[in-house]
N, C-alpha and C positions, 0 to 999 in steps of 0.2 A: 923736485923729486921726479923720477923716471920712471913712469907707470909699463911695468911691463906685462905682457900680453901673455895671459898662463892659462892652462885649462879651465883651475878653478875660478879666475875671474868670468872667462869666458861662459863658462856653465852657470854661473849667478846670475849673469846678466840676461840669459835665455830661461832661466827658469824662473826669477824673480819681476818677471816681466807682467803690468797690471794694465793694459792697455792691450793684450791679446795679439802685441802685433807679431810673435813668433807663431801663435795659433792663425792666424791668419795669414802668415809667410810660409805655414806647412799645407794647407788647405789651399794655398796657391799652388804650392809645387804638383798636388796633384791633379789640377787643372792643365798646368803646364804639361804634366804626362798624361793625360787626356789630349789635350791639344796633338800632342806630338804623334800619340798613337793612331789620330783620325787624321791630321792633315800633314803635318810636315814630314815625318820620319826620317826623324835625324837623329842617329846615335849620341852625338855630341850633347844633344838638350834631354837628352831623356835620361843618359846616365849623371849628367850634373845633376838637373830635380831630383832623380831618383835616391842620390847619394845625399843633398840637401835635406829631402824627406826623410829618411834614415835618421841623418844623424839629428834633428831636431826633434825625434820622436823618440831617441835613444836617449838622448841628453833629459828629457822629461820622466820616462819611465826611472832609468837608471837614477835619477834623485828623488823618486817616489819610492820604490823597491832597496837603497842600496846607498842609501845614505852615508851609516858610518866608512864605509868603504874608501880609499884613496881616488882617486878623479879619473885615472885611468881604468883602474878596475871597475868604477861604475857604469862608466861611459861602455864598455864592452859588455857584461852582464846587463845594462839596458840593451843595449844592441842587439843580443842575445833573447832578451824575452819580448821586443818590440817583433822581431824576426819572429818568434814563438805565439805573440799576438796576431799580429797578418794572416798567419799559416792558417791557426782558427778563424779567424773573421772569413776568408778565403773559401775554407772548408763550408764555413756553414753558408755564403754565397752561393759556391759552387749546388750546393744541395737544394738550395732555395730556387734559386735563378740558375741558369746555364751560366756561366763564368765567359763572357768576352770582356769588347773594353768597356762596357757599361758597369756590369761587372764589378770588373777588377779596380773599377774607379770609385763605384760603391765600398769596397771591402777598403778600402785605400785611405775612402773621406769617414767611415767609422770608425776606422783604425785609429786616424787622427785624431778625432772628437775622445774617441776612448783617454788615447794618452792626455791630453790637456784639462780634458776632465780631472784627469786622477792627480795629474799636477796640481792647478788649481787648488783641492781638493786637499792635497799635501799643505801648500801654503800656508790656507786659510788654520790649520790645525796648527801648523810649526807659529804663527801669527797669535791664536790665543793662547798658546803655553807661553809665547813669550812675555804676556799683559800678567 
């Protein structure tokens, strides 16, 4: 049988993940754009992590927030309040601390903790209704 490659497989497998290793392949990426912002700058690494980081924090929100939804429309309405997330974490940064790349890598590595948390968190609840 011919396992094919679909959104929703795809979104189980990042969101059903119990080994942390999507939460710690997003907490990479913001190292990586940390990295990129102090040493290298290079367009090419900073928009792939940054696209990476998105869509792994979109793919987490959007199955906490927006479940019964279709895979597409969750995946963009995460997108959508992950983008809505940041902007606040950002804000209260900027208010707290002056916002550079120290900063924005703060609001970045919150952002992340946030969504996984609430993932996480999601699970473990869909996990006892199911017993």
């Amino acid at each position: 049988m011919k396992r094919t490659l679909r959104l929703e497989n795809i979104e189980e497998f990042i969101v059903r993940d119990k080994n942390f290793l999507f939460t710690i392949v997003s907490f990479a990426t913001v190292l990586i754009v940390f990295l990129n912002q102090v040493v290298v700058h290079s367009i090419i690494v900073g928009i792939t992590s940054s696209l990476l980081f998105i869509l792994l924090n979109a793919i987490f929100l959007g199955y906490v927030f927006f479940e019964n939804e279709i895979p597409l429309l969750r995946l963009v309405l995460g997108a959508l309040f992950f983008l809505l997330t940041i902007g606040v974490v950002g804000w209260i940064t900027m208010i707290v601390y002056n916002i550079d790349i120290a900063g924005s890598t703060t609001a970045l590595c919150i952002t992340a903790a946030l969504c996984s948390a609430m993932n996480r968190k999601k699970a473990k609840r869909l996990k006892r209704e199911l017993k």
